[in-house]
LOFI-948119 format. One record per residue (C-alpha): residue number from 1; residue in three letters; chain; x, y, z. Coordinates in steps of 0.25 Angstrom, whole numbers, always signed. Each point is the difference from the previous one (the first is absolute). Example, Ala and Ser with C-alpha at 12.3 -4.5 7.8 and 13.67 -1.06 7.14 Angstrom:
2
SITE	seq	type	mol	u	v	w
SITE	1	ALA	A	+49	-18	+31
SITE	2	SER	A	+6	+14	-2
This chain:
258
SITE	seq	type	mol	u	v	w
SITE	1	UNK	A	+0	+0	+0
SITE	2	UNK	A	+5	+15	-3
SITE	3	UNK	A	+6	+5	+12
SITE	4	UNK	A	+1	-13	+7
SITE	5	UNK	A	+14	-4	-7
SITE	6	UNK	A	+12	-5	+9
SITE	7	UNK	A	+11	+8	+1
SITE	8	UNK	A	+6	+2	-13
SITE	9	UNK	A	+15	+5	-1
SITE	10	UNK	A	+6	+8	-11
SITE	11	UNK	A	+14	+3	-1
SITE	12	UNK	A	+6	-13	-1
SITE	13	UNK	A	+4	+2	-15
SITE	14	UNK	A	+15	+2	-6
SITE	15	UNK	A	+1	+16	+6
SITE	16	UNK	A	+5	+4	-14
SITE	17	UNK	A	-10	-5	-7
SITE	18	UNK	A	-12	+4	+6
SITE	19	UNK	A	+5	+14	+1
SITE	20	UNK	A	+3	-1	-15
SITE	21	UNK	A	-13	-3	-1
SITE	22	UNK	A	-6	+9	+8
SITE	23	UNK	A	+7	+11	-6
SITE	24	UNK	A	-3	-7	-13
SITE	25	UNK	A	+14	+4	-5
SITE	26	UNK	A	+4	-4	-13
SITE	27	UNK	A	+3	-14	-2
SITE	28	UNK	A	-8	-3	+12
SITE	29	UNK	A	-14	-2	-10
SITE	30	UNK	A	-2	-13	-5
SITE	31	UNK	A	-10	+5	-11
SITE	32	UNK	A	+10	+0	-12
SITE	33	UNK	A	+4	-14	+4
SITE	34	UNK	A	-11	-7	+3
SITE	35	UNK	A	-7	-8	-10
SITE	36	UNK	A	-14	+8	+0
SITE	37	UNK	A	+1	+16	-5
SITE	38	UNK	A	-8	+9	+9
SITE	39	UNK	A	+1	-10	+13
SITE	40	UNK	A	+8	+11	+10
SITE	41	UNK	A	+5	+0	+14
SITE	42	UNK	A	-13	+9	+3
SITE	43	UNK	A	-9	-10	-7
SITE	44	UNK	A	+3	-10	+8
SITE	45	UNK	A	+0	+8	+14
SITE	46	UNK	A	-13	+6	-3
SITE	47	UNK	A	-6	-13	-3
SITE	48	UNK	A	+7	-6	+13
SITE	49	UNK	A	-6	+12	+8
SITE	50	UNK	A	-15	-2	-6
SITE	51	UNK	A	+3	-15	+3
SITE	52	UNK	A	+3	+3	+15
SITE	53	UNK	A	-12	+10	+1
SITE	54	UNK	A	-9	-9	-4
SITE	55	UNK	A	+3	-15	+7
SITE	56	UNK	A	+12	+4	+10
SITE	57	UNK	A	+16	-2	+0
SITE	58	UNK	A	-4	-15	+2
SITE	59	UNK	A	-6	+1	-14
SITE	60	UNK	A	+12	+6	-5
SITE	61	UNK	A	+9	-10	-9
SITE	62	UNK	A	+8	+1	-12
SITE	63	UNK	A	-11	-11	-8
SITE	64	UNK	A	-10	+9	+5
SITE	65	UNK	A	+6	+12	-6
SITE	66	UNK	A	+3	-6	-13
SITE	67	UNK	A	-12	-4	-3
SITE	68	UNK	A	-6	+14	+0
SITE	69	UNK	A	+9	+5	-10
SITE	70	UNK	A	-2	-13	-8
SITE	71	UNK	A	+16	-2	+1
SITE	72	UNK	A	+8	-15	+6
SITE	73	UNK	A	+4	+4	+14
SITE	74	UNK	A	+13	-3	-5
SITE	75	UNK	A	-1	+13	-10
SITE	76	UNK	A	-2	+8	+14
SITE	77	UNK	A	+16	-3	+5
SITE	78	UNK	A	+5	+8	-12
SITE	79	UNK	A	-7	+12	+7
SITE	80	UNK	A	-1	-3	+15
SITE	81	UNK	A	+10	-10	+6
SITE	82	UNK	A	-8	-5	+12
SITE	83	UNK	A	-12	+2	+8
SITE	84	UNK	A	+8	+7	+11
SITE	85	UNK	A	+6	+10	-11
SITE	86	UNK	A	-16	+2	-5
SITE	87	UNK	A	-7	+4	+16
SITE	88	UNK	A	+11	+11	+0
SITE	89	UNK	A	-3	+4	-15
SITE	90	UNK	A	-16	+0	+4
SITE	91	UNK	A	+5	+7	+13
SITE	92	UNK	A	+6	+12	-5
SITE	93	UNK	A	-10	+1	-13
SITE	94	UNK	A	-11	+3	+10
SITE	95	UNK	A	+7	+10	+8
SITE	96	UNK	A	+3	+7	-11
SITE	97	UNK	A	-14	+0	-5
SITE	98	UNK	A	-5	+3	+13
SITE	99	UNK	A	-7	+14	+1
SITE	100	UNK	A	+5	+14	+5
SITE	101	UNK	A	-11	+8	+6
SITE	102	UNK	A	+4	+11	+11
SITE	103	UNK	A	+8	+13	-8
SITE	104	UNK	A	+11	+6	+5
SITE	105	UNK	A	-7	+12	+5
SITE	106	UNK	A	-10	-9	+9
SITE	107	UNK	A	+3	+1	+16
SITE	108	UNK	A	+10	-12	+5
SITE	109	UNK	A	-9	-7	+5
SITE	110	UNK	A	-11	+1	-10
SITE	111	UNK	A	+14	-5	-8
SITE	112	UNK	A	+2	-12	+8
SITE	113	UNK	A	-14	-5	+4
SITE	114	UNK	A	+0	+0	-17
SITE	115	UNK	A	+12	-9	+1
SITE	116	UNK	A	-7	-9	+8
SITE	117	UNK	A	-13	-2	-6
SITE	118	UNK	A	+8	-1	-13
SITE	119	UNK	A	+8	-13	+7
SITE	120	UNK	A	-14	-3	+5
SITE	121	UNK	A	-5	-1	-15
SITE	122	UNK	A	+10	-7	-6
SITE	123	UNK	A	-2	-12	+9
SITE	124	UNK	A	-15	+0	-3
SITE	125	UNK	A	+3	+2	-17
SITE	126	UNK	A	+10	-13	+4
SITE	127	UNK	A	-2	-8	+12
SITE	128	UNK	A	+12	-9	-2
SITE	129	UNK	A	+8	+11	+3
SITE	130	UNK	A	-1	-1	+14
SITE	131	UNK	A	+4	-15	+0
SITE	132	UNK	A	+14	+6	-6
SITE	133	UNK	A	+11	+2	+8
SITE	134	UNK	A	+8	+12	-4
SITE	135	UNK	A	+12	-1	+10
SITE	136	UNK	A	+8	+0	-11
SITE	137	UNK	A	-10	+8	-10
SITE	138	UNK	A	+3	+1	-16
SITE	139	UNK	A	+11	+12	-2
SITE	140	UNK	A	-7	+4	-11
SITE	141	UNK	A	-7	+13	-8
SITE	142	UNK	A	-14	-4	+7
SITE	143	UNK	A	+6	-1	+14
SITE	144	UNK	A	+8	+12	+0
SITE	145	UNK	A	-12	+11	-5
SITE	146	UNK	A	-5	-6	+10
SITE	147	UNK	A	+8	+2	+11
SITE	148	UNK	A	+3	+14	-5
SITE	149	UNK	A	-15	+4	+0
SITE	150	UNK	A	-1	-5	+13
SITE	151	UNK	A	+11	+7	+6
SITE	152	UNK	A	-4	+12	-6
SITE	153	UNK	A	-14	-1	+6
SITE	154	UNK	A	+8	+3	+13
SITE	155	UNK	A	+7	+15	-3
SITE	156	UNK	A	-4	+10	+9
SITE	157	UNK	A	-2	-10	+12
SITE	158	UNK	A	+11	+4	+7
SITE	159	UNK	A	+6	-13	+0
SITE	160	UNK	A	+13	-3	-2
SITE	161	UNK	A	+6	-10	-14
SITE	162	UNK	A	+3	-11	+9
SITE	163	UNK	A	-15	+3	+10
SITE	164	UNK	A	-7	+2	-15
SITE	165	UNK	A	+5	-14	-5
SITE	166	UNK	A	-4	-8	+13
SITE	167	UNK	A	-14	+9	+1
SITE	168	UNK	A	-2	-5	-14
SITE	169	UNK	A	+4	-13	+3
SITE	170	UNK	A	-12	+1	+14
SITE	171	UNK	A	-9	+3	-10
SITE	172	UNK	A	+1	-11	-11
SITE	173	UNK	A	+0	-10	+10
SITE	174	UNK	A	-12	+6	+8
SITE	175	UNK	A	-8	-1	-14
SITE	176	UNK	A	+4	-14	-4
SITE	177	UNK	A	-3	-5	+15
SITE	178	UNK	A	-15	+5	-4
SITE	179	UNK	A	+1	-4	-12
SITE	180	UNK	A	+3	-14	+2
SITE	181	UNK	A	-11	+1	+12
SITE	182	UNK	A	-10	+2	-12
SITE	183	UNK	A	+4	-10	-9
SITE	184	UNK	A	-1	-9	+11
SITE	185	UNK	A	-15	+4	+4
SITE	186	UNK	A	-4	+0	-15
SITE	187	UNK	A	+7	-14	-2
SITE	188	UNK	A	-8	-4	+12
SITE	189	UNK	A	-13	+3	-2
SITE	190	UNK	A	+3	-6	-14
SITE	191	UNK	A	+5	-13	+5
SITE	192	UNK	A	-10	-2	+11
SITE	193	UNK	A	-11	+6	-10
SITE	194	UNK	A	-6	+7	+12
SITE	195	UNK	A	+3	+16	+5
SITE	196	UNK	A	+4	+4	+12
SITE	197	UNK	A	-16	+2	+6
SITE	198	UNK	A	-2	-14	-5
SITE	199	UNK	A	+12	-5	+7
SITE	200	UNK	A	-1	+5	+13
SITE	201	UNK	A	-16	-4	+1
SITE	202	UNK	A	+4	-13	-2
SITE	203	UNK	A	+12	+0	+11
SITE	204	UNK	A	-7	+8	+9
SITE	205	UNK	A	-9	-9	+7
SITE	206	UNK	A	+14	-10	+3
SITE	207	UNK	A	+8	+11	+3
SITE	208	UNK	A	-10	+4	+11
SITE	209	UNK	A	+0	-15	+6
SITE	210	UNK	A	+15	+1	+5
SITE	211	UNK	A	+3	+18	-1
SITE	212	UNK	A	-2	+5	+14
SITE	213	UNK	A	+0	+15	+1
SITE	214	UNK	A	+2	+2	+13
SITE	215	UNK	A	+15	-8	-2
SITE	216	UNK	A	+3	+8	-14
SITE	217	UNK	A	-7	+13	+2
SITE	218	UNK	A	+8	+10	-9
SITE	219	UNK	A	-2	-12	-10
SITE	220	UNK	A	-15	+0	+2
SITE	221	UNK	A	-2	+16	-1
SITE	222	UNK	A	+10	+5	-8
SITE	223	UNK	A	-2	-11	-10
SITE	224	UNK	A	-15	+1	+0
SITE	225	UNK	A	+1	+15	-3
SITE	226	UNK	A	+10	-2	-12
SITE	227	UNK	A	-9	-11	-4
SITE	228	UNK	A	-13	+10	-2
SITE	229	UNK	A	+8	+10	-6
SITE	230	UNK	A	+6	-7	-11
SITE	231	UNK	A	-11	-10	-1
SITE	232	UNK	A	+10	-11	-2
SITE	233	UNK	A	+15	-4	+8
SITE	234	UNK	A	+6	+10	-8
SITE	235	UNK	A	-4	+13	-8
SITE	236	UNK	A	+14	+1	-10
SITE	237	UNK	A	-3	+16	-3
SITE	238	UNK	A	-2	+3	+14
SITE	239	UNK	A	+15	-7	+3
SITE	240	UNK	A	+6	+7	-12
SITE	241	UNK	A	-4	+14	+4
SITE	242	UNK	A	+0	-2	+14
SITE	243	UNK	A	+15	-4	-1
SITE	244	UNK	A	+4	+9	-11
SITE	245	UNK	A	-3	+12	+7
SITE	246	UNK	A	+7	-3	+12
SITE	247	UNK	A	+12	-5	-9
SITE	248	UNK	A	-1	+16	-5
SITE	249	UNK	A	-4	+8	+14
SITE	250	UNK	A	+12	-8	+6
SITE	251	UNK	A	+10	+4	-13
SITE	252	UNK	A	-5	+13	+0
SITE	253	UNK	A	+4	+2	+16
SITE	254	UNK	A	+15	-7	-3
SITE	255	UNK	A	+2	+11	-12
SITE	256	UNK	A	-3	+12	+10
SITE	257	UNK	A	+9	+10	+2
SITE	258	UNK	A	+9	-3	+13
């Protein structure tokens, strides 16, 4: 299921080669080589990333590939070496296609909360993202607009370069912590084919058999109160802006004079 991939790891390709293709310097292009004009590195990562939309990373293979471009798998090695070389291709593709929506001229953190929901987007256009790890992102054209938008969200802050670079990196990994909270309630009301108000009145009349209040009593209020408010165990915008605005009151007070 989309979103529900295991962790997938990118970054395990020949260093040299996968920045040649990333950067798609000459020689790194497969397409005069190949056995089929027109067949591209971007062809086949653009059919790779509708492939992962659609079904998942677990979906993902290079047979699977093939066959939408009506090409042998083995035609797909004259353009991307492996599949480790093709999730940082995908990777950095997105990235760079991902949209900028807060001007220069807007306030900081009308800048950053931008960044943000941008981030917060890009995993639901592609929920097999979040399954990647990116400890050791794609170097490539993609990555780096992106880093340099997102850093640029932050001027006028106050922040120092190093205090900029780890607020960026506090608020990437607030947003993919909701993210992935998301993906996980969507792909478990699609699993259990029952939503969160279904689920709960069908556990309810257990879990009152063995709960005692008086022995969890925080549990038994404040839970009962999220629960009314959200309808449901979890209310994913709530979370995101809850935390995203105490992420920008408490970088706003760090970037004060004195």
């Amino acid at each position: 299921m989309p979103g529900r991939a295991r962790k997938e790891h990118g970054g395990a390709g020949d260093p040299a080669h996968i920045l040649e293709l990333l950067w798609r310097e000459p020689g790194a292009e497969g397409a005069r080589r190949g056995p089929r004009q027109g067949l591209s590195v971007d062809a086949v990562v653009g059919v790779a990333v509708e492939l992962a939309d659609s079904a998942g990373l677990e979906a993902l293979t290079m047979r699977g590939i093939a066959g939408r471009l009506g090409v042998t798998p083995m035609t797909l090695y004259t353009y991307v070496p492996g599949k480790a070389e093709l999730l940082d291709l995908m990777l950095d593709s997105v990235y760079l296609r991902m949209p900028r929506t807060a001007g220069p001229d807007a306030p900081w953190r009308s800048r950053v909360e931008a960044v943000a929901r941008e981030n917060r987007d890009l995993y639901a256009r592609h929920p097999w993202v979040a399954g990647m790890s990116t400890a050791r992102p794609p170097l490539g054209p993609g990555l780096m607009t992106k880093y340099e938008h997102e850093l640029a969200a932050f001027e006028g802050s106050g922040l120092g370069d190093v205090e900029r670079d780890a607020a960026l990196t506090l608020l990437l990994g607030f947003v993919h912590c909701v993210a992935r909270a998301a993906l996980d309630t969507q792909a478990a009301v699609r699993d259990s084919a029952l939503s969160d108000q279904q689920w709960w009145a069908a556990h309810e009349p257990l879990l009152a058999k063995v709960f005692d209040p008086a022995r969890f009593p925080l549990a038994a209020r404040i839970g009962r109160a999220a629960g009314e408010a959200h309808q449901g165990m979890y209310d994913p915008e709530y979370a995101f802006t809850f935390g995203l605005r105490r992420i920008l009151d408490g970088l706003a007070r760090l970037g004060e004079p004195g």
